[in-house]
PyMOL Python script that loads the backbone (N, CA, C, O; Angstrom):
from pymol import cmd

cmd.read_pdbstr("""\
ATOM      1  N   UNK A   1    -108.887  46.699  79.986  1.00  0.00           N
ATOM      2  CA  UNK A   1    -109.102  45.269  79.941  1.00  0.00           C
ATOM      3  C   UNK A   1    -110.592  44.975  79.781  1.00  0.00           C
ATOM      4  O   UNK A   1    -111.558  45.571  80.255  1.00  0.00           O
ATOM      5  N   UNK A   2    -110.526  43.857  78.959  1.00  0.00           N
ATOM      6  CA  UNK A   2    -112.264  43.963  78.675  1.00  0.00           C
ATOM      7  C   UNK A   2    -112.232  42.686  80.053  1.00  0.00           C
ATOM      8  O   UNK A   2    -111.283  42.295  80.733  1.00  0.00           O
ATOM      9  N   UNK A   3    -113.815  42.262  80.072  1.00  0.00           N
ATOM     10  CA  UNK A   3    -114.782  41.611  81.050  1.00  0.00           C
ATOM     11  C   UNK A   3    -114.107  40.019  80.841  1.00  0.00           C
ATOM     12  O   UNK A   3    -114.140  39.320  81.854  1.00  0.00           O
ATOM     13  N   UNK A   4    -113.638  39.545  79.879  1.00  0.00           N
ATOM     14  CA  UNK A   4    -113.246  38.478  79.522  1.00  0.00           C
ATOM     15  C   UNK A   4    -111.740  38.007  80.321  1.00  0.00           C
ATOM     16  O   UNK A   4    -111.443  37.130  81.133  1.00  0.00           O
ATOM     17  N   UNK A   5    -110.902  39.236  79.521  1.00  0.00           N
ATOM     18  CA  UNK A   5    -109.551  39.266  80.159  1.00  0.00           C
ATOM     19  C   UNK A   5    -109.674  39.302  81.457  1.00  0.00           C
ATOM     20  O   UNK A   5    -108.807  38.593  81.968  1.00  0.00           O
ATOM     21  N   UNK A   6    -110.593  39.980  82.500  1.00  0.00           N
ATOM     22  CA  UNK A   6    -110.233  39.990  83.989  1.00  0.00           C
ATOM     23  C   UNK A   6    -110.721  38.910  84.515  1.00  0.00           C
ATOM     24  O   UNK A   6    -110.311  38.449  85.580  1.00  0.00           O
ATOM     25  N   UNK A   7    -111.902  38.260  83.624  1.00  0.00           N
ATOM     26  CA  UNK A   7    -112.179  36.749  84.387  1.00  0.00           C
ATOM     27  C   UNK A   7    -111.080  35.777  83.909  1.00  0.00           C
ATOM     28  O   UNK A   7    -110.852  34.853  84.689  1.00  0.00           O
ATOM     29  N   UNK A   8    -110.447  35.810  82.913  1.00  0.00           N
ATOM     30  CA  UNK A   8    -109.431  34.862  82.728  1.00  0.00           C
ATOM     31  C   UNK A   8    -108.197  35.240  83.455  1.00  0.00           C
ATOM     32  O   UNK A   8    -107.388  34.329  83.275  1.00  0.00           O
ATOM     33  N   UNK A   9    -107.711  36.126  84.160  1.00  0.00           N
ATOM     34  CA  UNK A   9    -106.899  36.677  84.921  1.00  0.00           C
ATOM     35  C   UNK A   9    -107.098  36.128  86.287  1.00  0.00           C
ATOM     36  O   UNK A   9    -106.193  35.401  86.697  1.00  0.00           O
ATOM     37  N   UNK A  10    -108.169  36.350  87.107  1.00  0.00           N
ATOM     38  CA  UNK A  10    -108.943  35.835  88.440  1.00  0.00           C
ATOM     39  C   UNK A  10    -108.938  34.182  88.336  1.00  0.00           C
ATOM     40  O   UNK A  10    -108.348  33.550  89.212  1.00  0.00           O
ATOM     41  N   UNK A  11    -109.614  33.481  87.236  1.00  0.00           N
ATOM     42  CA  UNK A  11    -109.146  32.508  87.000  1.00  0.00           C
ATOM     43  C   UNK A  11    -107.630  31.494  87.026  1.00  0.00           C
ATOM     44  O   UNK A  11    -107.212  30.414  87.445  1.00  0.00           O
ATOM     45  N   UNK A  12    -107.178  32.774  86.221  1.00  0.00           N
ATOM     46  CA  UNK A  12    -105.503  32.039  86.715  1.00  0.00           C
ATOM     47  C   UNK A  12    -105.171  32.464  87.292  1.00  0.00           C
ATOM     48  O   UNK A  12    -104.583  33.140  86.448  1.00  0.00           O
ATOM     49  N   UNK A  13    -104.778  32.985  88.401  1.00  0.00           N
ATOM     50  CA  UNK A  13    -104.468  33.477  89.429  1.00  0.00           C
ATOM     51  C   UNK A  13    -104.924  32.108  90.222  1.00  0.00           C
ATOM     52  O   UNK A  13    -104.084  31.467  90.854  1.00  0.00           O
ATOM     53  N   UNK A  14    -106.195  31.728  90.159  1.00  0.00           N
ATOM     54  CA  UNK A  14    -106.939  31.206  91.306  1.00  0.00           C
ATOM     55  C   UNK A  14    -106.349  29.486  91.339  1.00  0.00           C
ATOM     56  O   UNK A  14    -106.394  28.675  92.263  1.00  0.00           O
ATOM     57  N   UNK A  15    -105.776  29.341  89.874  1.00  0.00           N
ATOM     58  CA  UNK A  15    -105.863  28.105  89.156  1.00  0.00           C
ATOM     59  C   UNK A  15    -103.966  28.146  89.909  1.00  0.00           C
ATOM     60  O   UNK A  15    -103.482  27.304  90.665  1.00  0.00           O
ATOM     61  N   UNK A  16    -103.418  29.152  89.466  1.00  0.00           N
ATOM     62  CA  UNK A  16    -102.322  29.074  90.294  1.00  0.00           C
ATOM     63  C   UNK A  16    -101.836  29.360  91.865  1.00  0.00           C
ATOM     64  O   UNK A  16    -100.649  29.224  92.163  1.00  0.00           O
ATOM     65  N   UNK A  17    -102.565  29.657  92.585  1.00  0.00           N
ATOM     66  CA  UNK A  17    -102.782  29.644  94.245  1.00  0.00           C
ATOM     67  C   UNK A  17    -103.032  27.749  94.625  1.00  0.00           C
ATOM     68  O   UNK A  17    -102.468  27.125  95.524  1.00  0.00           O
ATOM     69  N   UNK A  18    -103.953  27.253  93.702  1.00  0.00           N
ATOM     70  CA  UNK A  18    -104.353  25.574  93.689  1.00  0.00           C
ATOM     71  C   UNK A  18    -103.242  24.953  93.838  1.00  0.00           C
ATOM     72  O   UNK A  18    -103.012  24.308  94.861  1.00  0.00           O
ATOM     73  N   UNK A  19    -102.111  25.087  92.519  1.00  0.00           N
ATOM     74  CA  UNK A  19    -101.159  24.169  91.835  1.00  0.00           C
ATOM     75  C   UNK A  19    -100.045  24.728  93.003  1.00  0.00           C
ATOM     76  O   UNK A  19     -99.401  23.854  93.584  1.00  0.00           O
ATOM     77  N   UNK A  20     -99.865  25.756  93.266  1.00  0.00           N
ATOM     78  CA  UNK A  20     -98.667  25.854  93.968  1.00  0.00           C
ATOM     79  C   UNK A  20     -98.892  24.976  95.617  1.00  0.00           C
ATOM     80  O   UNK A  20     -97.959  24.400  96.177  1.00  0.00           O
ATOM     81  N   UNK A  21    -100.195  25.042  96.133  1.00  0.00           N
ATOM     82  CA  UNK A  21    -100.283  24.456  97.342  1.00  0.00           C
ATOM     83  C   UNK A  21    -100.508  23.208  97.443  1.00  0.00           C
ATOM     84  O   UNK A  21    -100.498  22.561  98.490  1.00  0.00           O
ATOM     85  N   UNK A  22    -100.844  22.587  95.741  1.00  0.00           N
ATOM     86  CA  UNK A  22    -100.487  21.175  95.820  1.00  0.00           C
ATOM     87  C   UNK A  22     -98.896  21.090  95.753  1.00  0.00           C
ATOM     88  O   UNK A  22     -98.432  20.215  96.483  1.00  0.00           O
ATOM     89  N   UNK A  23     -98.245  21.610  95.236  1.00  0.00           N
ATOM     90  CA  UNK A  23     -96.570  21.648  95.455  1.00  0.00           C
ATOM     91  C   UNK A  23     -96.042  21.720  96.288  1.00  0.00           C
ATOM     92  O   UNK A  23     -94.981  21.121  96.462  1.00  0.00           O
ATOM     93  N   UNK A  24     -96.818  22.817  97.484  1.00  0.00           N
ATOM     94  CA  UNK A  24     -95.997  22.782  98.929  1.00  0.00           C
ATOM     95  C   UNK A  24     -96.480  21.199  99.494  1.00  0.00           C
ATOM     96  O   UNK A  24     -95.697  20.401 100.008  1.00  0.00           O
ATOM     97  N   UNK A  25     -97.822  20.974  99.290  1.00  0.00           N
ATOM     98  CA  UNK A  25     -97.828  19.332 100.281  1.00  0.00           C
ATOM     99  C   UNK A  25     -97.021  18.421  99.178  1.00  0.00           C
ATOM    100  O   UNK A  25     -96.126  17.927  99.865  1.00  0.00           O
ATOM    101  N   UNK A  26     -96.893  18.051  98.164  1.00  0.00           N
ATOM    102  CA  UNK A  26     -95.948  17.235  97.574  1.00  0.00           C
ATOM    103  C   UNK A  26     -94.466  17.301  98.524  1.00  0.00           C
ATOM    104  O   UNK A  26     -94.121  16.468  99.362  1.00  0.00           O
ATOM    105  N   UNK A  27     -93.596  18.766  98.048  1.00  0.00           N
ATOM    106  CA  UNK A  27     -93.018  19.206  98.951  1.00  0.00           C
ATOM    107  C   UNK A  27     -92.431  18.808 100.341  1.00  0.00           C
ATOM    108  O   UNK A  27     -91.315  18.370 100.621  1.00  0.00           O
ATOM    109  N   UNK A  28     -93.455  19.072 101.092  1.00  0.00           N
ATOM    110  CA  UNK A  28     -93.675  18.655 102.600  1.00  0.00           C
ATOM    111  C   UNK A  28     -93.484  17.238 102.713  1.00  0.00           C
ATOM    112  O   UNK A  28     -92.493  16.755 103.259  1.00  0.00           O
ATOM    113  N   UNK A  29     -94.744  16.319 102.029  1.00  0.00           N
ATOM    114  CA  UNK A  29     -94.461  14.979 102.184  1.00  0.00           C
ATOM    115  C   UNK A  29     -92.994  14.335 101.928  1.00  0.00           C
ATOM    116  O   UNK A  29     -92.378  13.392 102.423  1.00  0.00           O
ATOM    117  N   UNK A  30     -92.789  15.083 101.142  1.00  0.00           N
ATOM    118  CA  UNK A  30     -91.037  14.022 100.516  1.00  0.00           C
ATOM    119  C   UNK A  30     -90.336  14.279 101.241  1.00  0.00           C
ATOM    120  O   UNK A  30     -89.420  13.470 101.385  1.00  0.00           O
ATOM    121  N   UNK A  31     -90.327  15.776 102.296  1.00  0.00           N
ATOM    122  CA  UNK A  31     -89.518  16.367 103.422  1.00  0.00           C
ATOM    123  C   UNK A  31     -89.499  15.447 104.508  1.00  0.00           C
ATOM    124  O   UNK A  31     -88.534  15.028 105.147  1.00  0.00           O
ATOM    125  N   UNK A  32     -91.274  15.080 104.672  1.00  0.00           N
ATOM    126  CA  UNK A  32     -91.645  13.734 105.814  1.00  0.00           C
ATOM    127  C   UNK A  32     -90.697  12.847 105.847  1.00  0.00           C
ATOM    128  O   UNK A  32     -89.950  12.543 106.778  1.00  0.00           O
ATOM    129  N   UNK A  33     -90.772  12.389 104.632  1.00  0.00           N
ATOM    130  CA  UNK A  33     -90.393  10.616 104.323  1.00  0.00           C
ATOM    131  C   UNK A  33     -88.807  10.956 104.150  1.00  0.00           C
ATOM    132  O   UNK A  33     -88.179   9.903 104.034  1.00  0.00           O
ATOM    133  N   UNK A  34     -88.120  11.904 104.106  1.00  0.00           N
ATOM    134  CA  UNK A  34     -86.770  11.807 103.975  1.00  0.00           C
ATOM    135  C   UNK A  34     -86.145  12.223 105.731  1.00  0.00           C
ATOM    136  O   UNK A  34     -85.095  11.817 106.228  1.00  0.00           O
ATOM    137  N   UNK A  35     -87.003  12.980 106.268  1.00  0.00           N
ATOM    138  CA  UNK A  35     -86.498  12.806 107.696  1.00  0.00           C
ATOM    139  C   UNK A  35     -86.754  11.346 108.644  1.00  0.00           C
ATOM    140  O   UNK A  35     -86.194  10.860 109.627  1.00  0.00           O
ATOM    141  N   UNK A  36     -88.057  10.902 107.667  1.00  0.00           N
ATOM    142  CA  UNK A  36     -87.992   9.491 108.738  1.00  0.00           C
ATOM    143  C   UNK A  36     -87.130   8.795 108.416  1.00  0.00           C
ATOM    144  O   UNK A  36     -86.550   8.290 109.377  1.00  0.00           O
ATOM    145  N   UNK A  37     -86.670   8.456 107.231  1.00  0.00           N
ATOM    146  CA  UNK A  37     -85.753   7.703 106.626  1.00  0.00           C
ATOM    147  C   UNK A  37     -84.368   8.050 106.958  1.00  0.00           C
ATOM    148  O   UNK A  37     -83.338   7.392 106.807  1.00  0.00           O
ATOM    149  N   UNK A  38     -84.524   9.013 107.355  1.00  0.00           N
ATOM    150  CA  UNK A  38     -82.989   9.342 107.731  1.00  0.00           C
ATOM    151  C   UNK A  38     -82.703   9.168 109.747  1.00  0.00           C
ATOM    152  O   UNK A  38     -81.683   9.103 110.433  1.00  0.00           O
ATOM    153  N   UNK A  39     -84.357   9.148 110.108  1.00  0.00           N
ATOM    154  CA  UNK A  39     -83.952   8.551 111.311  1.00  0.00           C
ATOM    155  C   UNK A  39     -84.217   7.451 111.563  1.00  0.00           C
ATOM    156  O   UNK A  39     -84.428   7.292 112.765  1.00  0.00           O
ATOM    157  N   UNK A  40     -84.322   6.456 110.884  1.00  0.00           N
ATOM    158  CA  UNK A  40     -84.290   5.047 110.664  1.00  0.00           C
ATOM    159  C   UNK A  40     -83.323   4.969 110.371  1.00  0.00           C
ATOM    160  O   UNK A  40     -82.809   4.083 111.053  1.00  0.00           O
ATOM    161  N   UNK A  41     -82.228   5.619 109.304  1.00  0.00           N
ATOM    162  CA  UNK A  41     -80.974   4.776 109.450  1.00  0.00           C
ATOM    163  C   UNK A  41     -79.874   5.281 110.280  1.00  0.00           C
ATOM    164  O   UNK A  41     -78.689   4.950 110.323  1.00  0.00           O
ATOM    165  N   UNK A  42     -80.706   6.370 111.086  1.00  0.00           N
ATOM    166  CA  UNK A  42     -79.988   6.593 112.327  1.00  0.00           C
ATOM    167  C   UNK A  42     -80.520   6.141 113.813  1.00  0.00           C
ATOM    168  O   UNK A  42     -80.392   6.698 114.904  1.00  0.00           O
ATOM    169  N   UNK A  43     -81.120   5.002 113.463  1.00  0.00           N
ATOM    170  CA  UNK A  43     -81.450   4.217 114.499  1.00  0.00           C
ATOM    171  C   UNK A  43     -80.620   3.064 114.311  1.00  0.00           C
ATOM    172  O   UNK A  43     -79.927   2.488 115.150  1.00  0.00           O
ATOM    173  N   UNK A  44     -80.800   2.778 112.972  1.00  0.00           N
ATOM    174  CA  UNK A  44     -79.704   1.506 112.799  1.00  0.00           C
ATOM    175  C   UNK A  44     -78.536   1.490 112.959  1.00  0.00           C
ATOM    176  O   UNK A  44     -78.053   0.416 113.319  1.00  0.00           O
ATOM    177  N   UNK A  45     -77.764   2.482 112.787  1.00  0.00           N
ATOM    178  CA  UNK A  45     -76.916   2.871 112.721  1.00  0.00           C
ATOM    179  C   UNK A  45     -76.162   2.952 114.352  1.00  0.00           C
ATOM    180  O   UNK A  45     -74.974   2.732 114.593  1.00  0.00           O
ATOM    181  N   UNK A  46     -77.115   3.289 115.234  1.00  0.00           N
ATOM    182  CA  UNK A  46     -76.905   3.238 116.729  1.00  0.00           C
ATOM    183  C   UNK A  46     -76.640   1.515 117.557  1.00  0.00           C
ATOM    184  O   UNK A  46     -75.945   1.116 118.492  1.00  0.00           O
ATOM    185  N   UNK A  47     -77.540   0.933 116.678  1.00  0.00           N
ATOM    186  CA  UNK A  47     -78.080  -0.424 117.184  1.00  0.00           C
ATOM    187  C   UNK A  47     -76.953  -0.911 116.762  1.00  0.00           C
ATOM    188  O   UNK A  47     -76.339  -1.403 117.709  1.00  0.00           O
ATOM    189  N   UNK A  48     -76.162  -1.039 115.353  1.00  0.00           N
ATOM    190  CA  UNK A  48     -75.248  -1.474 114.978  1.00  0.00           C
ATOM    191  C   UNK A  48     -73.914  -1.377 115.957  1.00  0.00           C
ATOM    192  O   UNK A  48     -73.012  -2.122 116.339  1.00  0.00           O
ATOM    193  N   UNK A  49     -74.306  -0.118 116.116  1.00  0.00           N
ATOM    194  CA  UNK A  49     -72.741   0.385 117.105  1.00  0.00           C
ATOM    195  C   UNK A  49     -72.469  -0.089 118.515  1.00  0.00           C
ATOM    196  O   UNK A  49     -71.377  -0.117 119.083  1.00  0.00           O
ATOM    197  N   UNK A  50     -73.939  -0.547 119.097  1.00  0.00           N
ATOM    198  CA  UNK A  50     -73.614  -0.697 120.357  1.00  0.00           C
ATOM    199  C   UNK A  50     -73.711  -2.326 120.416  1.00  0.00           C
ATOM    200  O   UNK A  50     -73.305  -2.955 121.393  1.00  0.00           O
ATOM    201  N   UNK A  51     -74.323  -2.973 119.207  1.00  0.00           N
ATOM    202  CA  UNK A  51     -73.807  -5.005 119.424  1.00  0.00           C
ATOM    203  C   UNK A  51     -72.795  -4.965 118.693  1.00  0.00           C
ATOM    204  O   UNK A  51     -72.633  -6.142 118.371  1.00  0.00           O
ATOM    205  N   UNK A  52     -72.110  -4.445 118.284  1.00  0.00           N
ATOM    206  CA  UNK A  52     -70.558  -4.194 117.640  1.00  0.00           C
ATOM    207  C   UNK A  52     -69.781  -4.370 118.967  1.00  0.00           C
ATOM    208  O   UNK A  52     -69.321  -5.435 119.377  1.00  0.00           O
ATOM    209  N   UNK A  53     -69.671  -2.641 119.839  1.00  0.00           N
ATOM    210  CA  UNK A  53     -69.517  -2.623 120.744  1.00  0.00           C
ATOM    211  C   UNK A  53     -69.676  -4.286 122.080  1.00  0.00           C
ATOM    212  O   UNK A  53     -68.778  -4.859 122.695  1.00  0.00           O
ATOM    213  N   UNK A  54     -70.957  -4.515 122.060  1.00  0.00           N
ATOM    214  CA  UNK A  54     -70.784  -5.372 122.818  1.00  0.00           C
ATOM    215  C   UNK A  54     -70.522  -6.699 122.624  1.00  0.00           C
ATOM    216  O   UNK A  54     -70.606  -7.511 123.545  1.00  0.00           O
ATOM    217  N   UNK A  55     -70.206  -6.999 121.484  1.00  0.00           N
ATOM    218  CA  UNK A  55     -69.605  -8.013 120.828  1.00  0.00           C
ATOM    219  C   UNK A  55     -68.124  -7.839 121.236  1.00  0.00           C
ATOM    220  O   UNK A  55     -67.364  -8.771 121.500  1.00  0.00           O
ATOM    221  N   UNK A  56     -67.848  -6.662 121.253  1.00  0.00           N
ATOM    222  CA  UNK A  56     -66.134  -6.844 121.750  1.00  0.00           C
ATOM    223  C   UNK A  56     -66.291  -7.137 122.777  1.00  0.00           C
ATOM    224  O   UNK A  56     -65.834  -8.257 123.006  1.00  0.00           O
ATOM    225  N   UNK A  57     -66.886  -6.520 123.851  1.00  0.00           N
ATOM    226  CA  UNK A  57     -66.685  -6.597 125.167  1.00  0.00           C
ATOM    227  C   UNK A  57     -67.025  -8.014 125.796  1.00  0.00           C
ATOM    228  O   UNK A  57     -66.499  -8.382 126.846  1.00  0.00           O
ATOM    229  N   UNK A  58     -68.022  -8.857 125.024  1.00  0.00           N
ATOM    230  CA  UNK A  58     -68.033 -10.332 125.276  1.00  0.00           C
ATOM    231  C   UNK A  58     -66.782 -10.755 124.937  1.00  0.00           C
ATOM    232  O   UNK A  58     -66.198 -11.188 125.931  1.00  0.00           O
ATOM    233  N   UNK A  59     -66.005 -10.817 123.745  1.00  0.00           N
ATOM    234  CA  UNK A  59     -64.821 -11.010 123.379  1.00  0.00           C
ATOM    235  C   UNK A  59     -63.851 -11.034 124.118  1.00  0.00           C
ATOM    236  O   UNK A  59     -63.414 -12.168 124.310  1.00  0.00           O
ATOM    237  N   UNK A  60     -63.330 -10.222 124.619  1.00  0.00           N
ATOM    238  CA  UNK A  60     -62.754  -9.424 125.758  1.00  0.00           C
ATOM    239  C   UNK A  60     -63.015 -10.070 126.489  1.00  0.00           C
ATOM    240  O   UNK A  60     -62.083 -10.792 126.843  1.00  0.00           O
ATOM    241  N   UNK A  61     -64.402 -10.299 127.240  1.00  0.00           N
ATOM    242  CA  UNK A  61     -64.352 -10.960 128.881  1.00  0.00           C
ATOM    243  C   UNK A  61     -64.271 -12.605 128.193  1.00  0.00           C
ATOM    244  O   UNK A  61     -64.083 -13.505 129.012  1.00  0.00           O
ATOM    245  N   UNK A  62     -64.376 -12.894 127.088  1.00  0.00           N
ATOM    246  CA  UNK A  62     -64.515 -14.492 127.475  1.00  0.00           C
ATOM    247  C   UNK A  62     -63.074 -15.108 127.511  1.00  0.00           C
ATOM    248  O   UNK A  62     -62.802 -16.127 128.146  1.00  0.00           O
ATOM    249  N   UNK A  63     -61.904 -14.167 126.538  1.00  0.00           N
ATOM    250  CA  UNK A  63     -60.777 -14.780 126.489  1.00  0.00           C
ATOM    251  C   UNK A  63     -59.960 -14.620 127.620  1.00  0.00           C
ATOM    252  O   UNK A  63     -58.776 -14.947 127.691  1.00  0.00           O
ATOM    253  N   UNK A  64     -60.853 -13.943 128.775  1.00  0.00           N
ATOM    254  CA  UNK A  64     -60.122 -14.152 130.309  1.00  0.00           C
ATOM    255  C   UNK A  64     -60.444 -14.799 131.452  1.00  0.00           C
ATOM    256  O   UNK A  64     -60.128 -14.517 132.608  1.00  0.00           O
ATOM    257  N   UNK A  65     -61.128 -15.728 131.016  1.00  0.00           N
ATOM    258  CA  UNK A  65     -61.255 -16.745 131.449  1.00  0.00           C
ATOM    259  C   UNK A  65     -60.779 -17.828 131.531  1.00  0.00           C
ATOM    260  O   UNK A  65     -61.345 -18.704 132.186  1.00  0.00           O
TER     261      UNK A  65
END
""", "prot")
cmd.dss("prot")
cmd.show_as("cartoon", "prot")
cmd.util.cbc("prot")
cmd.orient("prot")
């Protein structure tokens, strides 16, 4: 290999160590935002269930009265 080829080799190499670890944080972030998002609508999802829930149970106690 001549002097050229091994700096353009080291080069990409180096150029690809860059691009891939911008890929893992791309990656990562969308991993972020899809677990928060998924516990946001598993918060809602809770909140829903329990004034559901207590919507019956007002129901329930008022028609025994």
């Amino acid at each position: 290999m001549s002097l050229n080829e091994i700096q353009l080799l080291i080069i990409g190499m180096g150029l690809g160590v860059v691009l891939m670890n911008l890929l893992h944080m791309r990656w990562d972030e969308q991993s972020r935002r899809s677990t928060a998002a998924s516990r946001a609508a598993r918060k809602q999802a809770t909140a829903d269930l329990f004034y559901s829930g207590f919507r019956l149970y007002r129901l329930r106690n008022r028609s025994r009265v």
